[in-house]
N, C-alpha and C positions, 0 to 999 in steps of 0.2 A: 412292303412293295411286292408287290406281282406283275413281273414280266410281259409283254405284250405276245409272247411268243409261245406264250402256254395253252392260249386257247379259250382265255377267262370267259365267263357268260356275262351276259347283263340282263339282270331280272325287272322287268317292269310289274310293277301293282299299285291296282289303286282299289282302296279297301272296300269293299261295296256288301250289303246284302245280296244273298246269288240265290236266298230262298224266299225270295219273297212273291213266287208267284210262278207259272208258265213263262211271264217272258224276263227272266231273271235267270244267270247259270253261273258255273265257274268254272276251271282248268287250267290246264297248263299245254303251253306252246312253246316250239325249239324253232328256232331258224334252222336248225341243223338236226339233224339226227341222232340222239342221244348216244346211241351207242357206238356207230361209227365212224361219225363226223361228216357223213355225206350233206351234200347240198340240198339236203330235201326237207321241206317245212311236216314238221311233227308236232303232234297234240290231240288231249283228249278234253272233253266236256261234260259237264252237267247242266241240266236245264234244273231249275228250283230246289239250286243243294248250296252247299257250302262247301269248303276247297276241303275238307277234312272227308265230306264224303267220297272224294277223286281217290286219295290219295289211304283210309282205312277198310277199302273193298267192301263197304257197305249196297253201294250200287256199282255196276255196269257202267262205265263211262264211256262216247260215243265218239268215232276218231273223226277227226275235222272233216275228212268226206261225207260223213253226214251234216256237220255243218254248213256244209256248202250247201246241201239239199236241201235243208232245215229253214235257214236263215240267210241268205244268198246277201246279204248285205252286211250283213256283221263277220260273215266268212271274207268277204273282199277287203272290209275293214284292216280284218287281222291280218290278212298276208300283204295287205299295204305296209304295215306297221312293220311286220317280218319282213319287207324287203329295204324297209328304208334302214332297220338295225343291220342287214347285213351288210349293206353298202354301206353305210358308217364306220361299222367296226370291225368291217373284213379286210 
């Protein structure tokens, strides 16, 4: 059992090829700020990688303000998503 007051995360994924092409990517996104716990939506990206390449420093991964630039529709997507989890389980 874990506490409600600790602060727990909820991870959402759904297992997808993220290399299979230019419109294909992976990453990782926070409702919240990793390190401080501010209210600020955080995340990085790959366009045509796999979540190993985020996360083994083989590429450069791109912070979500370039997703907004990038893909302006899958950036609205995801901070719909980040804001319905934080209203759920804030």
């Amino acid at each position: 059992y874990i506490p409600d007051d600790l602060g727990t995360a909820v991870n959402v994924q759904a297992m997808v090829f993220g290399n299979m092409g230019d419109d294909c990517g992976t990453g990782v996104g926070f409702t919240r700020d990793p390190s401080t716990g501010e209210n600020i939506r955080y995340g990085e990206y790959l366009m045509n990688a796999q979540g190993e390449d985020v996360v083994a420093g083989i590429r450069t991964p791109q912070k979500l303000t370039q997703l907004q630039k990038a893909l302006p529709a899958i950036h609205k997507e995801l901070m719909d998503i980040f804001e319905l989890l934080e209203n759920h389980y804030h």
